[in-house]
C-alpha positions in Angstrom: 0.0 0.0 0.0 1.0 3.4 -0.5 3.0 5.0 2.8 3.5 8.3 3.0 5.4 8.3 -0.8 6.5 4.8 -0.1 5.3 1.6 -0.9 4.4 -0.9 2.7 4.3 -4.1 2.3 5.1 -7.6 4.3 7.3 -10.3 3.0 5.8 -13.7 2.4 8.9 -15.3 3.5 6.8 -15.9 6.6 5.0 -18.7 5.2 6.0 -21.9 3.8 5.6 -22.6 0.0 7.5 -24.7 -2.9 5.4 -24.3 -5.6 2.9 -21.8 -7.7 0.2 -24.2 -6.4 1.0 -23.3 -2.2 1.9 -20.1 -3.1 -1.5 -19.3 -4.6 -3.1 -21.0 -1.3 -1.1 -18.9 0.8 -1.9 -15.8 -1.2 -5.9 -16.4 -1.4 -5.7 -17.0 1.9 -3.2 -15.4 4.3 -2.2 -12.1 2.3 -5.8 -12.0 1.9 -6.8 -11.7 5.3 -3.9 -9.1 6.3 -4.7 -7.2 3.2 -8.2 -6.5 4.3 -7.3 -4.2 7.0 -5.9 -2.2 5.3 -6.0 0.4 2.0 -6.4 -0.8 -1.7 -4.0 -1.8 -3.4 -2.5 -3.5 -0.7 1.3 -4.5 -1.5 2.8 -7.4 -1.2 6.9 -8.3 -1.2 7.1 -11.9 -2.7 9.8 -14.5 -1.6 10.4 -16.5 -4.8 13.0 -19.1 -4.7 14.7 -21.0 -7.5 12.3 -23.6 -7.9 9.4 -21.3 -8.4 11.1 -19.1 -10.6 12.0 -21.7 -12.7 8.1 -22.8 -12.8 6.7 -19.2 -13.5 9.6 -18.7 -15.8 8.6 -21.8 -18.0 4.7 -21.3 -17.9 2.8 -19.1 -19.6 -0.1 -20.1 -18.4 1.6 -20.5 -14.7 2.4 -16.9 -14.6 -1.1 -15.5 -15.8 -2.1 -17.6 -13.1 -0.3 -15.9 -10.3 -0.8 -12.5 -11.8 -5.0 -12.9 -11.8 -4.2 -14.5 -8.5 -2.5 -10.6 -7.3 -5.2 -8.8 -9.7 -8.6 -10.5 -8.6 -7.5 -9.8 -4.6 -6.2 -6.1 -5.6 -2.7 -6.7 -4.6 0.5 -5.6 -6.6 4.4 -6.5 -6.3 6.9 -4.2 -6.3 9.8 -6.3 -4.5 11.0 -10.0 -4.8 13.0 -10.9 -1.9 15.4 -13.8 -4.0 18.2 -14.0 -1.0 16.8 -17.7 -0.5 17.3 -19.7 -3.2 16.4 -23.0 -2.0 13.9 -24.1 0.6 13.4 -21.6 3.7 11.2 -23.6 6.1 10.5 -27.2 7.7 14.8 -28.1 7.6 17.7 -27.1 8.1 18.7 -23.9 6.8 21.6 -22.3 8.5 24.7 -21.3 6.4 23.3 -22.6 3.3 20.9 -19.8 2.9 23.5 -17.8 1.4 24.2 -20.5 -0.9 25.0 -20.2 -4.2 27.0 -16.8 -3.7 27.3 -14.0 -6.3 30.5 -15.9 -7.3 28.1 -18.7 -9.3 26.5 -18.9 -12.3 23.8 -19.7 -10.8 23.4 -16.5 -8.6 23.1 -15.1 -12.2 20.5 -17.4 -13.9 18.3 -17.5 -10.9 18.5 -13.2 -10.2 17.8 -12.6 -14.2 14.9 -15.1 -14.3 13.7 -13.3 -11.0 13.9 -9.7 -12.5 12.3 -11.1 -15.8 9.8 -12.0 -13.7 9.4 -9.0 -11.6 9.2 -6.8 -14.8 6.1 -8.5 -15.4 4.5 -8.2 -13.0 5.3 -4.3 -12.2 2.2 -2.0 -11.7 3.0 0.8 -14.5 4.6 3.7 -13.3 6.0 1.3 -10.1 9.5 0.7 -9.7 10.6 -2.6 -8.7 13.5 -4.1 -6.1 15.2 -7.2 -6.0 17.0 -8.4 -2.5 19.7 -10.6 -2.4 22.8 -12.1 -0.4 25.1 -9.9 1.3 27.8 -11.0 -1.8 28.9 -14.2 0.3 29.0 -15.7 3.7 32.4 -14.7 5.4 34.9 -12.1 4.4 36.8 -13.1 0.7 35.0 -11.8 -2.3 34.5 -15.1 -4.7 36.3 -14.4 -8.0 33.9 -12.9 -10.8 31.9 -11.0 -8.2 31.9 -7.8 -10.1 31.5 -9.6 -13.5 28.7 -11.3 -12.3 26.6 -8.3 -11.0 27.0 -6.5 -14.1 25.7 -9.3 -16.2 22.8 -8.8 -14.1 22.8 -5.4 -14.0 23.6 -4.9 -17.9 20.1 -6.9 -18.2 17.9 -5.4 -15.7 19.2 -2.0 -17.4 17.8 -2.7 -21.0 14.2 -4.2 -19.3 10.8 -2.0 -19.6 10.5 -1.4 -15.8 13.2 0.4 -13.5 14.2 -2.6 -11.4 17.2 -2.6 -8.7 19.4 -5.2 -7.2 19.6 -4.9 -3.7 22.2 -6.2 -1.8 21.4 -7.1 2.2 24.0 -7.1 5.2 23.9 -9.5 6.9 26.7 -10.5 10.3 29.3 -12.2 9.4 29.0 -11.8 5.5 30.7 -10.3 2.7 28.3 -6.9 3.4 28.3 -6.6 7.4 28.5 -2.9 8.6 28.6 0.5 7.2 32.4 0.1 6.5 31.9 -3.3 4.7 29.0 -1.5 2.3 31.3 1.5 2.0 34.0 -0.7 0.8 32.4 -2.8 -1.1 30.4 0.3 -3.2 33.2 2.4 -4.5 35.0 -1.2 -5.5 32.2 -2.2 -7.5 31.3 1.2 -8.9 34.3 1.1 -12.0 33.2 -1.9 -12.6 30.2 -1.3 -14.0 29.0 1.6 -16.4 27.3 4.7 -15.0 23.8 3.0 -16.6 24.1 -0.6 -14.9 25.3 1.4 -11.9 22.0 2.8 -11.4 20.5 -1.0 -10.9 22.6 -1.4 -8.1 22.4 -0.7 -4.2 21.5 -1.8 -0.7 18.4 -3.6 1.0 18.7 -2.0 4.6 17.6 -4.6 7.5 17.4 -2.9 10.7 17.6 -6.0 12.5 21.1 -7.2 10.9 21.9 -3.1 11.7 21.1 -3.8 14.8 22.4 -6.6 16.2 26.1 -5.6 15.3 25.3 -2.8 17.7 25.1 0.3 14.8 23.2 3.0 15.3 20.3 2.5 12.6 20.0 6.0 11.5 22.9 7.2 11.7 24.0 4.1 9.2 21.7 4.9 6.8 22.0 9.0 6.9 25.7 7.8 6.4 25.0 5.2 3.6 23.3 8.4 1.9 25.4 10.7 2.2 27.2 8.7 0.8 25.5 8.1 -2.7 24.6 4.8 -1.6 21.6 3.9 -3.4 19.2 2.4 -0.3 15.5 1.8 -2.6 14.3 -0.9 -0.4 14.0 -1.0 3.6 12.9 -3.9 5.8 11.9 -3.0 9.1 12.9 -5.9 11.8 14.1 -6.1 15.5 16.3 -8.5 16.8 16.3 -10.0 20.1 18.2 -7.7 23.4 19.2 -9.2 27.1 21.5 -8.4 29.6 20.3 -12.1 31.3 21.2 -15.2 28.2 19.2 -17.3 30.0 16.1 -15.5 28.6 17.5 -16.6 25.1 17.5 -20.6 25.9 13.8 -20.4 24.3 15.7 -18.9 20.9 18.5 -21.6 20.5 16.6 -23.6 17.3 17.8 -25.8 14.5 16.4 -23.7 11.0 18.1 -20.8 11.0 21.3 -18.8 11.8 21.1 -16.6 14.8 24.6 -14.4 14.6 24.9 -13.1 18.3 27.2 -10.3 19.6 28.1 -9.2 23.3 28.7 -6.5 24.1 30.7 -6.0 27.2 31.1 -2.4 29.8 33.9 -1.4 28.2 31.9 -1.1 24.4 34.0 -3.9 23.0 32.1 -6.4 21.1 32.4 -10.2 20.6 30.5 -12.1 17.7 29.7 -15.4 17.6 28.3 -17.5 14.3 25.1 -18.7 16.1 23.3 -19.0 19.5 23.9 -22.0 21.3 23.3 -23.7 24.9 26.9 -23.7 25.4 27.6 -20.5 24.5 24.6 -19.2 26.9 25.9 -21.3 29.8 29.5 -20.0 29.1 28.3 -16.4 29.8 25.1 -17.3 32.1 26.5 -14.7 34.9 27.7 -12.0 32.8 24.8 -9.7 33.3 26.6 -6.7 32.7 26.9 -7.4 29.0 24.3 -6.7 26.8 23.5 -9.4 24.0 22.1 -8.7 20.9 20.3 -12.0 18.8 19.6 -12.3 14.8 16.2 -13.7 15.3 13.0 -11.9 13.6 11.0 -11.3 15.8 7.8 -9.1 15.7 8.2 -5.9 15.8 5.2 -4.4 17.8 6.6 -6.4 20.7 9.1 -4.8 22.6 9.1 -7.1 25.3 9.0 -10.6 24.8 9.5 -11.8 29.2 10.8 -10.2 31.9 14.3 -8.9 30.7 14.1 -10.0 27.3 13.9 -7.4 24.9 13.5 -6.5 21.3 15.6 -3.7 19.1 12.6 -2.1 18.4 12.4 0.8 20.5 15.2 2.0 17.8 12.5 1.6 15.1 10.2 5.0 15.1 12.9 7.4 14.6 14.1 5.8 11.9 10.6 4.9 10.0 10.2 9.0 10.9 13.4 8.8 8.4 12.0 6.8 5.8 8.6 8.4 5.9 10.5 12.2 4.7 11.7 10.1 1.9 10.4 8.9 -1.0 9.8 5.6 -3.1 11.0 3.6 -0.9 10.0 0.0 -0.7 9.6 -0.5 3.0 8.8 -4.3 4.2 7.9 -5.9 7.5 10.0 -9.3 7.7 9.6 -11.4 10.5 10.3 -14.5 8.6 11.8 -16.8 11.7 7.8 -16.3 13.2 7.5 -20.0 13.0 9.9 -21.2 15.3 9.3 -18.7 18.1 8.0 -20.2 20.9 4.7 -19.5 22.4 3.4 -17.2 20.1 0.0 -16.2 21.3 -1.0 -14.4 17.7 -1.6 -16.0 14.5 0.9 -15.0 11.8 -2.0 -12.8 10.1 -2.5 -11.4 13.5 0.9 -10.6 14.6 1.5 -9.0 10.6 -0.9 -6.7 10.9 -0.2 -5.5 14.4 3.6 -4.7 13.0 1.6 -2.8 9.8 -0.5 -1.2 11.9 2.7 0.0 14.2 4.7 1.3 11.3 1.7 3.3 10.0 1.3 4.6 13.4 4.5 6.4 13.9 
């Protein structure tokens, strides 16, 4: 939907799909009963791995299909989150979420097929985003990088629609802090002509922000000024505790959970992923503060006694966003499934965090 001279959608990443068929179901259905609460056309950001890009891709009739699907419930895309490209839910996901890595062909052939896509199904007169891995998990830069993104950008350049590849920090990735995006920007930049170039910039996740311990707007009034192209937002909070017993709940099989400590005298220590024994190792600490990847929602700021979210650092930066303009701006809370005791349905809980963006 339109917000403020933004576009506000949710990310469907929350549910579980494999194929056109589910995804239909989920959009008849779930999207649907969000949508209703709020204005028409209500947006929607669609997760669209390899497998169902590859079925749209190869279907005519497939892709009207979805696209009456969108039309008939008055919804429109604008952004394609393609950082997964395998399966996101029900196994294990972990590291091999940023699997392949802009190093691969494939990286390539799945992002092109995605923005072919994506041009398709553009409203007229609507730009369009495309997010995607933070280059590569850890800190060397696969060979043919660069090449790589300008193939895609030299396509996405001569398409209809004005579509932009976005690239997401992430902790312990390729892209991690303002420094790494910095970096990584004005090394790219003469690789690609000043056309592709305009294809190209950030998806800005307060939640990964966050957890690193940044401030949030201060890294993106830094990222533009800049030049740093930032067309697409998603507005998250990750988990806070001075007590890491509060975070036993959190320690889960599916996904990655970077974590960073932060101890009295501001020094930070990172760590790959929550665990039991890195809790236990650090259960008396309570003068450290930890900060937990793990999207949670983000109307709740307090999920127990001494366990809190990052999103009291949220309104004054949507108060950013909202002086700005065509900005896709998406609520992703994707790890919903595997918090525990959850006492709101997913369409529940999405619609509270709408409601508490539109509110600020």
């Amino acid at each position: 939907m339109r917000f403020h001279n933004n576009h506000l959608s949710y990310c469907t990443n929350i549910h579980p799909y494999s194929n056109l068929k589910e995804l239909v179901n989920v959009i008849s259905t779930e999207v649907t009963k969000v949508a209703e609460n709020f204005t028409k056309p209500f947006a929607v950001g669609l997760h669209l791995n390899n497998s169902l890009i590859n079925e749209l891709s190869e279907s005519d009739a497939k892709l009207q299909l979805l696209k009456q699907t969108l039309e008939i419930n008055n919804l429109y895309v604008c952004s394609l989150n393609c950082f997964p490209y395998g399966e996101f839910h029900n196994q294990v996901v972990k590291e091999k979420v940023y699997q392949p890595d802009w190093g691969t062909e494939e990286r390539v052939e799945y992002t092109i097929k995605a923005a072919k896509l994506l041009n398709d199904l553009l409203p007229k007169d609507v730009s369009g985003t495309i997010s995607t891995v933070p280059v590569t998990y850890g800190k060397n830069l696969p060979e043919n990088t660069f090449n790589n993104i300008r193939q895609v950008c030299r396509s996405i350049s001569e398409m209809e629609n004005k579509i932009t590849l976005t690239f997401e920090p992430e902790p312990d990735c390729y892209l991690d802090c303002t420094k790494d995006c910095l970096n990584f920007f004005n090394e790219l930049k003469p690789s690609l002509t000043e056309t592709e170039y305009q294809h190209v910039g950030l998806c800005f996740d307060t939640c990964h922000f966050s957890v690193v311990f940044e401030d949030i707007c201060q890294t993106f009034n830094s990222l533009i000024k800049s030049k740093i192209n930032i067309p697409k937002v998603q507005i998250s909070a990750a988990l806070k505790t001075r007590n890491p017993q509060n975070l036993l709940n959190f320690v889960e099989p599916t996904y990655l959970h970077q974590t960073a400590i932060k101890n009295p005298n501001g020094t930070v220590e990172r760590f790959s992923d929550l665990s039991e024994n890195l809790i236990n190792k650090y259960a008396r600490a309570s003068s450290k503060e930890w900060r937990v990847h793990f999207h949670v929602p983000i109307h709740q700021h307090e999920l127990a006694k001494d366990l809190f979210t990052t999103a009291d650092e949220l309104p004054e930066f949507v108060r950013i966003i909202n002086k700005m303009s065509d900005i896709h701006v998406e609520v992703e809370t994707y790890s919903f499934s595997v918090i525990k005791g959850q006492k709101e349905s997913i369409t529940t809980s999405i619609t509270n965090e709408l409601n508490y963006i539109l509110e600020i």
